[in-house]
Structures are given as C-alpha cells and as structure tokens.
Phi, psi and omega in degrees: 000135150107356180278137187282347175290001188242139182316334185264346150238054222265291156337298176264013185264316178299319202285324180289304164340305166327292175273346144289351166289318155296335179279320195277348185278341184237041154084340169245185202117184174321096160242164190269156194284137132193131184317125155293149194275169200249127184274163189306344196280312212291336174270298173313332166292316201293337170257003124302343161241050151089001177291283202267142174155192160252049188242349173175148188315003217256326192303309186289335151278335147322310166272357147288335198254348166282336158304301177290349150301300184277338178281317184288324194067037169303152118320250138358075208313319189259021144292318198286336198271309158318307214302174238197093212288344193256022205217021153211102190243129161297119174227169180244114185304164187290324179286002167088001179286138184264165222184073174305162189219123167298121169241069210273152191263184176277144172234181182297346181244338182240085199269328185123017203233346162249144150279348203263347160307319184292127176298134186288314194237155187263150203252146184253148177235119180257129180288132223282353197076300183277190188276358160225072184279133154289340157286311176274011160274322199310298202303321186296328197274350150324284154315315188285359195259157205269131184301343188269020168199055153233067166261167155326288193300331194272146183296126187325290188258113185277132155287137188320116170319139159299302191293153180288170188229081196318309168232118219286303211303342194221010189236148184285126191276357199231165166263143175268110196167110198297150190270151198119292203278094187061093138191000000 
C-alpha cells in the first residue's frame, strides 16, 4: 500500500498526468496567487470615498498600512502584526527633506539565518509635498496615538477607538491595545 511502484494503480497515476499535462498546455494548473497592484485611479477613489485619508481613524490606519505595504514592501499580515512603533523613524535628510526609514526585524523571508538575506540599505518612504504625503499621514497618526505609548517597544498598529468622536480633529483616535486583540 502507498508504493508509487504498484501496479494496480499504474493506469490511473498515467491518465492523471495526462489531464495535467493537458490542463497546462491550455494555461491552467499552478499559477501563482498573486495580488494585482492597485492603480492611482484606483487610490485616488479610495481616498475619495473616504477608505484612505485623515477623516477617521479607520481611513487613517488604512493609509498608514498601505504606505507600508507599497513603500516598506511589508507583505504578510504577520509582518504588519509585528512591527514596532520604534521600527519606523521619522528622520531628516541633510537637505532638510523629511523621510521614514523601516529598521526591519526578522521575517518570514528574511529570518537572519543567511546574510545575503539582509538589505544592504534599510528601506525609506520619502515625502511627496502633496495631498497624499505619507510623511503627513505618518504624523497625523502620531498625533493621533495616546502619548503615553510611541515607545520602541508598543505596537505600530493601534486599534481604533469605538465610542464616537465628537471632534475627530482634537481627540485621541486610537487605543492602547494592538489592533487584532477584540477589534
């Protein structure tokens, strides 16, 4: 039982080759998952109806976790689940342009156990000037955090207050309390 050598089932492991050999030749079969990238119109909607912005907390970790995705080339929920509030530094280039810098831990691809894993340069989101600077979602989402957790150690991503918020504009939007855990 269980020998790829036996006979009795000789027949039907060729017939299966077969319609897999036949399936790939007509393009399906193993292909890879992989996520279409999201286009400017398609961003430019999303912070027209209020998915991406500073208009409520939920728009505003949304447009922090998509800068680290596309800027950082976070992946993975549990890179984004890791990450670190002291594991993103607002820092200032000598030319006075302002710049976050990824200070990356070990990950699912990069565990530390080869060196050719490791990034020669640590990767930066430099700021745009414009009406979707990801250095000014960084700050707003700074600001927005209870001051007493932008330690190193505490987690990036907070979860989101419940209770409404009469004035979005001046109350701390976030809980100290990792987002994931009851949220």
């Amino acid at each position: 039982m269980g020998d790829d050598n036996d006979e009795s089932f000789h027949l039907t492991r060729e017939t299966l080759k077969a319609k897999q050999k036949l399936l790939k030749q007509k393009g399906k079969g193993n292909k890879p998952k992989r996520a279409q990238p999201l286009t400017d119109t398609e961003i430019a909607m999303l912070f027209d109806k209020n998915v991406l912005g500073d208009n409520s907390p939920k728009a505003l970790l949304n447009t922090v976790w998509l800068n680290n995705c596309v800027q950082f080339g976070l992946r993975g929920v549990s890179e984004h689940y890791s990450l670190r509030w002291g594991d993103v530094t607002l820092n200032t280039a000598s030319d006075g342009t302002k710049y976050l810098e990824l200070n990356e831990r070990q990950t699912k691809t990069r565990t530390g156990a080869n060196v050719a894993d490791v990034r020669e340069v640590s990767p930066k989101i430099y700021g745009t000037n414009g009406d979707h600077d990801p250095i000014k979602y960084y700050e707003i989402y700074k600001s927005k955090r209870p001051q007493n957790f932008c330690d190193a150690e505490d987690p990036f991503y907070l979860a989101p207050r419940t209770i409404s918020l009469a004035d979005t504009r001046s109350e701390i939007w976030f809980l100290r309390q990792k987002i994931g855990e009851d949220s």
